[in-house]
C-alpha positions, -999 to 999 in steps of 0.1 A, spaced: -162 -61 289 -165 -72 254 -136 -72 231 -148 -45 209 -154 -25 235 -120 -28 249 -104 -19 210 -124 8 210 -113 21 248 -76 15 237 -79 36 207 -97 63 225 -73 62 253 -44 60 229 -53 96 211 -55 118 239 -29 145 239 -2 137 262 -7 97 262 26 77 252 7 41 257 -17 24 268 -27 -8 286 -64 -25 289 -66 -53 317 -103 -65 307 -105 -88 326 -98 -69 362 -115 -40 345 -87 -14 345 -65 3 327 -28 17 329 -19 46 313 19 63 303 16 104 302 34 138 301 34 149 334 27 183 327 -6 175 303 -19 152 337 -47 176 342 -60 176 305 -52 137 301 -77 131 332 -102 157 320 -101 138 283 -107 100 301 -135 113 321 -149 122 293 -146 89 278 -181 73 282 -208 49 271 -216 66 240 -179 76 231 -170 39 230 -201 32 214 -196 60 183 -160 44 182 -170 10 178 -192 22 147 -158 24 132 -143 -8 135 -154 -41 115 -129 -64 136 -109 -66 165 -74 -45 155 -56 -49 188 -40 -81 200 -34 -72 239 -3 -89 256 -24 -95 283 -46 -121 265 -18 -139 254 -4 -145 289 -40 -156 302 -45 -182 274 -9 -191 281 -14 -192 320 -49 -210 306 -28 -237 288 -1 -244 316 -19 -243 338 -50 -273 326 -18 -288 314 1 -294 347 -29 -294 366 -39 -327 346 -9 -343 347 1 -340 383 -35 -345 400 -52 -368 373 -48 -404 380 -37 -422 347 -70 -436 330 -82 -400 337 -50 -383 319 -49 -405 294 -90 -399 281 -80 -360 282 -50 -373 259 -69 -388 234 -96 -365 234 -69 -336 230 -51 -359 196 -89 -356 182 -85 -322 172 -43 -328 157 -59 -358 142 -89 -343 121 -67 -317 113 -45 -347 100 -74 -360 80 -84 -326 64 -52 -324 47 -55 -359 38 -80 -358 19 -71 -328 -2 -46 -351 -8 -16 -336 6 8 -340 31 15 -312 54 28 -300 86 -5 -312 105 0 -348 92 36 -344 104 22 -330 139 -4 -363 144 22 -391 129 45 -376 158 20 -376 181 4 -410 172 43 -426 180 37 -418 211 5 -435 214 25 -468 197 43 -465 220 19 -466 247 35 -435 263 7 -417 269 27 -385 289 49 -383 262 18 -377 238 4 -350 259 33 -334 265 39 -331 227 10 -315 222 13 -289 248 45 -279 230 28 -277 196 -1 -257 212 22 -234 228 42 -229 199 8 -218 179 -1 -197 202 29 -176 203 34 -180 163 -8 -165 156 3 -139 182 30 -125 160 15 -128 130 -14 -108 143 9 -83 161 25 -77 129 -11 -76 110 -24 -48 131 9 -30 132 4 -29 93 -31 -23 95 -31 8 120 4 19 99 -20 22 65 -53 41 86 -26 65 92 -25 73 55 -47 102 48 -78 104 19 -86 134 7 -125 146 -5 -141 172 -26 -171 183 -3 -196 203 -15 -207 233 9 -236 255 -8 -219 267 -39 -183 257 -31 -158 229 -25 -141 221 3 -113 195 5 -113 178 34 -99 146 50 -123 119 41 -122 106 78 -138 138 85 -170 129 60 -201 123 79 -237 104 64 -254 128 44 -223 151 35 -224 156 -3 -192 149 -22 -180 154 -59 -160 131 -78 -150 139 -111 -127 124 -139 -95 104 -125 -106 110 -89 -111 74 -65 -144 74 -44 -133 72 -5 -165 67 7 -199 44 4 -227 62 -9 -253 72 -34 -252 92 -68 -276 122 -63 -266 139 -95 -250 137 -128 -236 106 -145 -200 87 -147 -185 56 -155 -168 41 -124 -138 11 -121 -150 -15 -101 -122 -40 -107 -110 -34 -71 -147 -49 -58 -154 -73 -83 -122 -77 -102 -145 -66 -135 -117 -44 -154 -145 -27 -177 -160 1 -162 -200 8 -153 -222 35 -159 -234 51 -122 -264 80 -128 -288 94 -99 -298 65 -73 -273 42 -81 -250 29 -49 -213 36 -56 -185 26 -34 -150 35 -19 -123 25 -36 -135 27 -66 -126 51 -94 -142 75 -117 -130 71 -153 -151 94 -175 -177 117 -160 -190 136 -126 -211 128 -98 -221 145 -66 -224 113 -43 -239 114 -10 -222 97 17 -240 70 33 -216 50 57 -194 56 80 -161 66 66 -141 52 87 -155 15 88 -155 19 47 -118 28 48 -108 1 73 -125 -24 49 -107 -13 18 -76 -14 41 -84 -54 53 -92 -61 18 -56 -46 7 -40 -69 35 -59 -95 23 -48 -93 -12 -14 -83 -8 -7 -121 5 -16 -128 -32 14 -110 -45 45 -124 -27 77 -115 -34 95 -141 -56 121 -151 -26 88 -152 -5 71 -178 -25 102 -195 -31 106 -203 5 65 -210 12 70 -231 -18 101 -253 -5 86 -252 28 55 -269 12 78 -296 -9 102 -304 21 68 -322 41 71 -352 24 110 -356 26 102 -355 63 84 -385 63 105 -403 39 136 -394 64 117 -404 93 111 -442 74 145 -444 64 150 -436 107 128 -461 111 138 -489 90 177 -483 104 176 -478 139 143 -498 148 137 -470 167 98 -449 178 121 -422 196 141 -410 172 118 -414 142 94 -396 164 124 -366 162 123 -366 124 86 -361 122 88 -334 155 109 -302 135 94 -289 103 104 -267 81 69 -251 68 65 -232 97 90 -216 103 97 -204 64 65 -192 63 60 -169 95 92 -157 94 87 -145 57 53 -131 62 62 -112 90 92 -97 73 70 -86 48 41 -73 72 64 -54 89 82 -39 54 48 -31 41 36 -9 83 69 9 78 68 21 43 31 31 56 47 52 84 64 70 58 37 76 35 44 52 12 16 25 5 30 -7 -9 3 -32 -29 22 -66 -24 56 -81 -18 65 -84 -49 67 -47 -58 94 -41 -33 114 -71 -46 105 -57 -85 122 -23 -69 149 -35 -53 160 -52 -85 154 -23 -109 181 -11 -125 164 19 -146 143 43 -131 121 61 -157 106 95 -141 79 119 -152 85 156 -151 59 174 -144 49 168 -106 76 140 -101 109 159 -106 96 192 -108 70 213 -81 36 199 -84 22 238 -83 34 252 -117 37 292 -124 27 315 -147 56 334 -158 44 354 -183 20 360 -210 25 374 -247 1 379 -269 -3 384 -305 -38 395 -331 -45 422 -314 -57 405 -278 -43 418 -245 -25 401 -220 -58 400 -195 -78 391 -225 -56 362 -233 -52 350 -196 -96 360 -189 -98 334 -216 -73 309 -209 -87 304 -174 -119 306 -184 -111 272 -200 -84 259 -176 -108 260 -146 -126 228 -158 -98 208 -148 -75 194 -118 -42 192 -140 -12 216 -120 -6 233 -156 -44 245 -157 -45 256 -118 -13 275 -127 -33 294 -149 -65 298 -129 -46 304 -99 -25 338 -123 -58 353 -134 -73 353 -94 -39 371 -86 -49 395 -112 -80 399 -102 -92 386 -135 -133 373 -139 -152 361 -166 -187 346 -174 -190 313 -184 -198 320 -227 -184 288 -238 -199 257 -248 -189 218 -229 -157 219 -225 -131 189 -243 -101 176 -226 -78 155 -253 -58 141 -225 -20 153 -230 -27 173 -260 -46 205 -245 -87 215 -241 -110 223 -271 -144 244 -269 -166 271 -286 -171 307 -274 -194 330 -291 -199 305 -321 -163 306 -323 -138 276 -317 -113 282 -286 -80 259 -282 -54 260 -257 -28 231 -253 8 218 -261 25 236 -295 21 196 -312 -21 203 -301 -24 237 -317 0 238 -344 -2 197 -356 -35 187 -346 -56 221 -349 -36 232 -382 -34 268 -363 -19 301 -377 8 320 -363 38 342 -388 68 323 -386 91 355 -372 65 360 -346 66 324 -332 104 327 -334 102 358 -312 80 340 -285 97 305 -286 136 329 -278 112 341 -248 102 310 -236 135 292 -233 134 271 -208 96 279 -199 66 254 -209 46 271 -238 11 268 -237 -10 281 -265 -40 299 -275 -61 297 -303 -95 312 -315 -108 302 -349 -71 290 -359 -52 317 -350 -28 319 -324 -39 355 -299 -15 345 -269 13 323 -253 15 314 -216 48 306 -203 47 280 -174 73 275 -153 81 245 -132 109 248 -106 127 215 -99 116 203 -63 141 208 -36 170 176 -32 157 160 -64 191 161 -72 203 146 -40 179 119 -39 188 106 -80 228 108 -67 215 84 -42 198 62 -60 228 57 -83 245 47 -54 222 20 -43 228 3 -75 202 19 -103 225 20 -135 201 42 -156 177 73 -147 150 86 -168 129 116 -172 98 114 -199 79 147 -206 55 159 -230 74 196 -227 94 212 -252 132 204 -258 144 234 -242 126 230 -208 134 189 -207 170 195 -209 169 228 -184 152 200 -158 173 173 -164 203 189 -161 196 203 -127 182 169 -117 212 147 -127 193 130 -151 212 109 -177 188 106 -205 156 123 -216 128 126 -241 104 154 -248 71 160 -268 63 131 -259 17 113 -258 13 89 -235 18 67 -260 54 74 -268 57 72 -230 46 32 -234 63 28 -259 98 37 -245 90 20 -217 80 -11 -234 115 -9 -256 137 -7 -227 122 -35 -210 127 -51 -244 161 -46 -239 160 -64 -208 163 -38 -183 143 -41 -153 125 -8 -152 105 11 -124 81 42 -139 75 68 -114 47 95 -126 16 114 -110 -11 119 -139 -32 106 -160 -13 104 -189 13 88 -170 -8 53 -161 -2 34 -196 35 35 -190 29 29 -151 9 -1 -157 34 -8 -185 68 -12 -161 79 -39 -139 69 -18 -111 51 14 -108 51 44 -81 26 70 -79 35 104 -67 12 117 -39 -9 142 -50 -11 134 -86 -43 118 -104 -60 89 -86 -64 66 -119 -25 66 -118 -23 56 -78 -56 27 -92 -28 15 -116 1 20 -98 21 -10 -75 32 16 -51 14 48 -44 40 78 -21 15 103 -5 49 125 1 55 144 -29 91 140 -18 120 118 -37 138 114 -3 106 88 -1 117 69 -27 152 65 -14 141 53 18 120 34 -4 151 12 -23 168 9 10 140 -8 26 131 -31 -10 171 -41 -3 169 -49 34 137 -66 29 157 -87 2 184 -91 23 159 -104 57 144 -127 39 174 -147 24 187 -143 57 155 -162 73 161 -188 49 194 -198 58 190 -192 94 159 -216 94 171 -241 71 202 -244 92 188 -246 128 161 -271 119 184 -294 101 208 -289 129 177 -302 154 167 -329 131 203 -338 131 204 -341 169 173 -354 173 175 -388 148 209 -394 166 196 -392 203 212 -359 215 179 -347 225 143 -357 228 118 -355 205 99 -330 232 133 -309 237 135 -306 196 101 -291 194 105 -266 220 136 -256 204 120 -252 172 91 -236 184 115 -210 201 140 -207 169 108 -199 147 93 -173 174 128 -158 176 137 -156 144 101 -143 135 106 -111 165 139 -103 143 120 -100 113 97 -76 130 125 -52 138 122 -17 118 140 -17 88 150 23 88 155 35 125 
């Protein structure tokens, strides 16, 4: 059975209701199977329905083989004991010995390889060991050294790719949502649940999930993620457009032409692939030391050499590396830290944003969406000129609708509830991101936005007692106001309730060392220091652009402090981009998760708890690795150059340490 078939039959198998695991034998052609005894009848009835074509459509998802099976590795390693024994006690020795050499060909070219570059390495160090032995004229010795060194790789690519497709299968579990178009209406949808040919729309700040082409309207669309071009393209009807890009400025309807699936596992890979660009700095410390400490090997095993005249035990200097072992252990400490924070929702880009959050000590958070409920309320509506309150909210909704902001579907959402309609009279509609949305009704020029928008910007009207009557009603509400040919008609007071244990979750980020909390908002005085009181917020600023957003941010790391910036919008991505690390806050805009280091798909703080905790241990694993490496290879050098042990016996052992210490870094780190 080939081995896509057999990934494809495991993850069939594996999401049947009732089924705890599963094992494929290919080889014997079955299958073993653990199950809720009472769901036996419907777990039989789902495998028989398992056939040809199901494995077949489930193939069509998969670009590369995501499941490395236990039982593989014990064939190869029966495979390898078994040629290797069988050789050595049957062969007579001009026979053994031509297997020998012809096995040092491959350690040797390898050798060469790295030669040539020129550098020395841990496969230089593998064939001068090797080629003592052939000095030497021991010819067992040779083979059985590279037996141990095969073994040892075989076990050491089987836990890196165990931890590989536990992160991979951790991130497919993290769901994409899709606008898709039905008729008249939108539907959102998981993007997994996309088929070729659905029609999708993507409009301004939204990612594309999905391969496909533009069937209507015209956008420019971020590449940078595909072809690491940061200025974005213009896409219009028949262009191709891809997933995981994003949609700066504009709307398309896209049909979808691949597979979802396949699309998302690629983007997936390609994150993988990238993320072992951005190590953590410990990480590339140790890979970096690992790489220096080669040629010290060889200059201890001359300096054996030279003073006890002996092949044996310079043989034991060159036998126990250090590269290895620094290098798995750290990358699977890392694989496995990046699959858990995907098991709790949390995507993480590369090591080095859980090290640049573990180390923050000032947390800088937006408001709206991030501290507070990410579904805003209307709480009331006054009005002024004459208008009534239906008139005013007809209106106001009438221009909110436009847009995917929480403020404007709190609007839209009030004038449904009232049963409120309206015909589109207006003109194209202009959003001044952070500052409100301009337009023309009737000939006549409509505004609704932020008091700085109408008031500052717009130069609008409104009596000085009256807006002193509405701004003692809104205390503590966000006031959002309208304007039709510079006079103020109405005021809509928002209200966002703080989320439930935000003010757990900052006491408990105080205690895991963060010395300074945050919270940036573009909402009045009143309602910032309502929020941030209930939150346990130290500090705040209100009224604040975007800009004033960077700028804080960029004085405070001016000041030296190490700052993480956690935000959900649009507005939010200068500053986001800005800090030492940024977190995106599921369900906020996806230009902020594009610029983001960490995006949470949980609109829960709790996540970023969990979130320090696990930045910490991972901190804490890998200086642990470090010592624990460094001090049981130099322990078996040490034992090795004196004669304690055999250059064969050194290897095993190190082989063993690094696989060991490597399973320990695969542990969970929150249980």
């Amino acid at each position: 059975m080939p081995e896509s078939d057999l990934d494809a039959l495991l993850k069939l198998s594996g999401e049947i209701d009732g089924v705890r695991k599963v094992r494929v034998y290919g080889r014997i052609g079955q299958m073993a199977l653990e199950y809720d005894e009472q769901r036996r009848a419907g777990v039989l009835d789902a495998l028989g329905a398992l056939d040809a074509q199901a494995i077949a459509d489930a193939k069509t998802g998969y670009v590369m083989q995501l499941e490395p099976r236990k039982h593989k590795l014990v064939m190869d390693l029966v495979t390898l004991i078994g040629a290797h024994y069988a050789r050595r006690w049957f062969l007579p020795t001009p026979l053994r010995a031509v297997f020998v050499v012809a096995g040092y060909m491959t350690f040797l070219r390898a050798a060469l390889r790295e030669l040539a570059q020129p550098r020395l390495t841990v496969p230089v160090l593998d064939a001068s060991a090797i080629g003592i032995s052939f000095v030497k004229r021991d010819v067992d010795t040779a083979g059985q050294t590279m037996f141990l060194l095969n073994v040892g790789e075989l076990l050491e690519d089987y836990t890196r790719a165990m931890s590989e497709n536990e992160l991979i299968n951790s991130l497919l579990d993290v769901p994409d949502k899709a606008q898709k178009v039905v008729g008249d209406t939108e539907v959102s949808v998981a993007a997994t649940e996309l088929e070729p040919g659905d029609l999708v729309a993507v409009r301004t700040g939204m990612s594309i999930c999905i391969d496909g082409v533009v069937e209507q309207g015209r956008a420019m669309v971020n590449q940078a993620t595909l072809t690491g071009e940061p200025l974005a393209v213009e896409r219009s009807a028949g262009d191709d457009v891809f997933a995981g890009t994003v949609v700066e400025d504009g709307s398309i309807l896209v049909r979808v032409r691949a597979n979802t699936a396949q699309t998302k596992l690629r983007s997936i890979v390609s994150l993988v692939q990238a993320a072992d660009s951005l190590k953590s700095e410990g990480q590339s410390h140790m890979e970096d030391l690992a790489n220096k400490i080669v040629p010290w090997n060889f200059l201890l095993a001359g300096l054996v050499a030279l003073t006890t005249r002996s092949l044996i035990k310079t043989s034991a200097a060159l036998m126990v590396d250090y590269s290895c072992a620094l290098k798995l252990t750290g990358s699977v400490a890392v694989m496995t830290a990046m699959s858990d924070a995907a098991k709790m929702g949390v995507m993480v880009k590369g090591a080095k944003y859980f090290e640049s959050f573990a180390k923050a000590d000032t947390i800088v958070f937006d408001k709206t969406g991030t501290l507070t409920e990410a579904q805003p309320r209307l709480a009331c509506v006054l009005t002024t000129d004459g208008w009534s309150e239906d008139e005013v909210l007809r209106l106001s909704a009438c221009l909110e609708e436009h847009f995917p902001h929480p403020v404007a579907r709190a609007v839209v959402n009030a004038a449904r509830e009232r049963g409120l309609e309206h015909r589109e009279r207006h003109a194209a509609v202009e959003y001044i991101v952070a500052h409100g949305i301009a337009s023309s009704i009737e000939g006549r020029r409509a505004i609704i936005g932020s008091a700085h928008f109408v008031f500052e910007d717009e130069g609008a009207r409104l009596e000085s007692d009256i807006k002193e009557r509405i701004e003692l009603q809104m205390q503590g509400l966000s006031p959002l106001y309208l304007a039709v040919d510079g006079t103020v008609v109405g005021v809509l007071g928002i209200e966002d309730p703080l989320k439930a244990g935000v003010r757990e979750a900052i006491a408990d980020l105080y205690a895991l060392g963060v010395k300074h909390v945050v919270m940036l908002t573009g909402d009045s005085e009143r309602t910032a220091e309502r929020i941030a009181r209930e939150a346990g917020v130290d500090e705040f600023k209100a009224e604040l652009l975007p800009e004033d957003k960077y700028a804080y941010v960029e004085r405070i790391k001016g000041e030296g402090r190490h700052v993480a910036m956690v935000g959900d919008g649009v507005n939010d991505s200068p500053a986001l981009g800005l800090a030492d690390v940024g977190l995106a806050m599921g369900g906020g805009s996806d230009i902020a998760k594009e610029v983001a280091d960490i995006i949470l798909t949980d609109t829960d703080l709790a996540a970023i708890v969990r979130l320090r905790r696990m930045s910490q241990g991972l901190i804490d694993r890998l200086t642990s690795s470090y010592s624990k490496v460094m001090l049981t290879n130099s322990a078996l050098l040490a034992l090795g150059i004196t004669g304690m042990i055999t250059p064969q016996t050194s290897s095993l052992l190190h082989n063993g340490s690094t696989i060991a210490y490597s399973l320990g870094n695969a542990k969970a780190y929150l249980r």
